[in-house]
C-alpha positions in Angstrom: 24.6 174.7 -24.8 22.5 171.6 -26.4 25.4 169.4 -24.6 24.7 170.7 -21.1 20.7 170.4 -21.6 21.2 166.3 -22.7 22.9 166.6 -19.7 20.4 168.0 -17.6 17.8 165.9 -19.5 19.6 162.6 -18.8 20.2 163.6 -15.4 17.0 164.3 -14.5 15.7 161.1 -16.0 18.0 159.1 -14.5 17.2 160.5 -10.9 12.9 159.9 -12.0 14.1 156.6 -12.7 15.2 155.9 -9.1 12.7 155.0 -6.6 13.1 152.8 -3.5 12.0 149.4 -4.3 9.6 147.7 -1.6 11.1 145.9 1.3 10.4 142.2 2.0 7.5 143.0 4.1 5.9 144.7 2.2 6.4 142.4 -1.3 4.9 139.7 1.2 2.5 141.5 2.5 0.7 142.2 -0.9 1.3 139.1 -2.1 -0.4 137.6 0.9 -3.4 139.9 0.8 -3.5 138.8 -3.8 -3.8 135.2 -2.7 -6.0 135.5 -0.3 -7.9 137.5 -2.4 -7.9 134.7 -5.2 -9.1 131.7 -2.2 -12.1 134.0 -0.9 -12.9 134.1 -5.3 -12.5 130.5 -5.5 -14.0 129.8 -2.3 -17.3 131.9 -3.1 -17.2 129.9 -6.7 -17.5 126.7 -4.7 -19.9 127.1 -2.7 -22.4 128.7 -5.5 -21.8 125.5 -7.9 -22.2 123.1 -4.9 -25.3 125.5 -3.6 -26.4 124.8 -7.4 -25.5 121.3 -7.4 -28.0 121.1 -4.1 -30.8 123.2 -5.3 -30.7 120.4 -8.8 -30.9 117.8 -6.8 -27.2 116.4 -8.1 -25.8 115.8 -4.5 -26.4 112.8 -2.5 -25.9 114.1 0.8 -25.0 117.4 1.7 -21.6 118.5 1.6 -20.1 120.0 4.7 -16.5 120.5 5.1 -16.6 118.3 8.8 -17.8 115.8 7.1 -14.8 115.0 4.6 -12.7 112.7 6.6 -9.3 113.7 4.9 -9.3 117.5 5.0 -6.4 118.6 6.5 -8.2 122.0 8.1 -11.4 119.9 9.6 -10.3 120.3 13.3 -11.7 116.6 15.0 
């Protein structure tokens, strides 16, 4: 009798231990949406130590992403 319970109970668990893993798709998919997640953070922390920066009176001129000749996203 306790033989054919283990049985059952390691049975069971190994079936709760199966679950389909997540396709390709979908692994990218969240991984996308995490890293964008973490720019938009950075991003926003940018822009309130450089709209710091401006309201201090620390920056020269100010700083607009057109105006940086070697960014590789500034369209010409």
């Amino acid at each position: 009798m306790r033989a054919v319970t283990i049985l059952s109970m390691l049975a069971a668990l190994g079936l709760a231990g199966c679950s389909k893993e997540p396709s390709f798709d979908e692994r990218y998919a969240a991984e996308s949406n995490r890293i964008e997640g973490m720019a938009a953070n950075m991003q926003a922390q940018l822009d309130e130590q450089l709209n710091a920066s401006a309201a201090a009176g620390r920056l020269a001129l100010p700083i607009d992403e057109n105006d940086v000749a070697d960014n590789a996203t500034a369209e010409p």
